[in-house]
N, C-alpha and C positions, 0 to 999 in steps of 0.2 A: 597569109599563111605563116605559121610558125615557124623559125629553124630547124629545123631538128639537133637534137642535141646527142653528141658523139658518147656513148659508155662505153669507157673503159676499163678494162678487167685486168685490175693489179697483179692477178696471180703473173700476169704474161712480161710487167716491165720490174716487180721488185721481187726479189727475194730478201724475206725478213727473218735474222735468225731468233731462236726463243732464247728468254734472258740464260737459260745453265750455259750458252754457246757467248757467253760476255766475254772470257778471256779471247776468241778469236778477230784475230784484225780480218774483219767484215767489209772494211769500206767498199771495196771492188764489190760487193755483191750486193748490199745495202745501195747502193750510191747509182745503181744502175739505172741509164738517164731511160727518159722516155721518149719512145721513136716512133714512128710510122710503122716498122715494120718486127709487130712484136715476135714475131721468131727469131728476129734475129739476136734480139734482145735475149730472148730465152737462151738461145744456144751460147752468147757471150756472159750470162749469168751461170748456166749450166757448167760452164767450161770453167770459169773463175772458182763454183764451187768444187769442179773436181781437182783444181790445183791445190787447194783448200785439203779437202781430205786425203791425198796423194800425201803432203806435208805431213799432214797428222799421223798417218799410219804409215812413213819410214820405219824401219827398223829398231830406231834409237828412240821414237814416239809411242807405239805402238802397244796396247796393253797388254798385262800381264795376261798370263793363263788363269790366275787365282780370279783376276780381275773382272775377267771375261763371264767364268763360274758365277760368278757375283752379281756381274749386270745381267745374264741368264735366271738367276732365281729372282732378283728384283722383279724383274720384268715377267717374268711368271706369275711371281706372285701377285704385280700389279692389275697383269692380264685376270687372272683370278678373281681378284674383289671388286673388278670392274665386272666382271660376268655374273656373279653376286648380287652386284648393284643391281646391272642389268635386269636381271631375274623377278628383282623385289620390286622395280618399278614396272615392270610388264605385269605381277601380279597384283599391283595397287592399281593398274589402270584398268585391267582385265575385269576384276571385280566388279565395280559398278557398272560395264557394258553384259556382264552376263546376267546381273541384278536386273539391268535395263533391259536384256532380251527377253528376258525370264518375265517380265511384268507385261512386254508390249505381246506377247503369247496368252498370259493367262486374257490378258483383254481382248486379245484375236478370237480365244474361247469364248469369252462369254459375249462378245458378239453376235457369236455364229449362233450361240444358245436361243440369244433374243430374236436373231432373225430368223431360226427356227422355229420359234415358239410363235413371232408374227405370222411365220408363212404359215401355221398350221391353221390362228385362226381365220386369217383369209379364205384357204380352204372350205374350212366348215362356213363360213359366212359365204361363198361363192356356190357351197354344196346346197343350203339353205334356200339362196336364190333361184337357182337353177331348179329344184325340189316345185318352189312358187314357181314360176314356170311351166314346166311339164304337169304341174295339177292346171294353170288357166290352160295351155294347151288342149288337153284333153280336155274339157269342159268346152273351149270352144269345137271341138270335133264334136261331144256331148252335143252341143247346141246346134251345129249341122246334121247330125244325125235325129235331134228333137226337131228342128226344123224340117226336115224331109218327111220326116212322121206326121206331122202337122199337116204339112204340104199333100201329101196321102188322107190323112182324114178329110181334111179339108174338099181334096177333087171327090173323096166317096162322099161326103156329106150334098157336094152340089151332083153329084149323079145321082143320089137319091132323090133329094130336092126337084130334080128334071122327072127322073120316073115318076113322085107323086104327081107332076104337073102335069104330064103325061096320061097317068091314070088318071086323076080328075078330069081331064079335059075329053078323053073319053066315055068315062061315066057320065058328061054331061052333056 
């Protein structure tokens, strides 16, 4: 049997900052070793990054009002032409799944056309059968009722038959 083999999930022992965060001395939070037990890691990265921005947002660090304005409509506006994006790529991809619905339906239709149209002449081909059918039916009823008839002339033919024997045999 195989090892098993341990995965493990970075997000829990590094934190990595994006390059605009270059000017910050990161190593304490970059550099965060890998342990056994990744909460604990977490909470000592967590804690490193909050001394981190405690620092930055002193009194004497801390951005202007104009600044703020500024990182608000960036970030707005970012927000913005990302929902743009967003929009224009949900309606490129939408498109050809509603092209795609829209075909696998018109063929749902004309499936059901065709098996409509089978089922009908089934139908008349099963109405045709059945038709042959109740005509031999009736014909052999026909032909027990010709047979009884028969079977009737037949017993009157040998009852007369016996009365001529009958009467000749007394005439003689």
């Amino acid at each position: 049997m195989a090892p098993k083999r341990e995965m493990v999930d970075p997000a829990y022992h590094t934190l990595v900052l994006s390059e605009s965060d270059d000017d910050l001395d990161s190593e304490e939070i970059e550099d965060a070793p890998v342990c056994d037990d990744p909460h604990a890691a977490l909470r000592r990265v967590s804690s490193a990054f909050d001394a981190k921005v405690a620092h930055l947002t002193s009194p004497g660090l801390a951005p202007s009002e104009a600044t703020a304005v500024t990182l608000d409509a960036e970030v707005t506006s970012r927000l913005n032409a990302a929902r743009a994006m967003l929009s224009k790529v949900k309606r490129a991809l939408l498109d050809p799944f509603k092209q795609m619905i829209e075909t696998k339906r018109d063929e749902a239709a004309q499936l059901e056309e065709a098996r409509a149209a089978e089922q009908r002449v089934l139908l008349e081909r099963l109405t045709a059968q059945s038709k042959g059918v109740d005509e031999e039916l009736s014909m052999l009823a026909d032909a027990a009722g010709l047979r009884s008839v028969c079977d009737l002339y037949a017993a009157a033919e040998d009852e007369e038959i016996e009365a001529r024997a009958r009467r000749d045999k007394s005439r003689a």
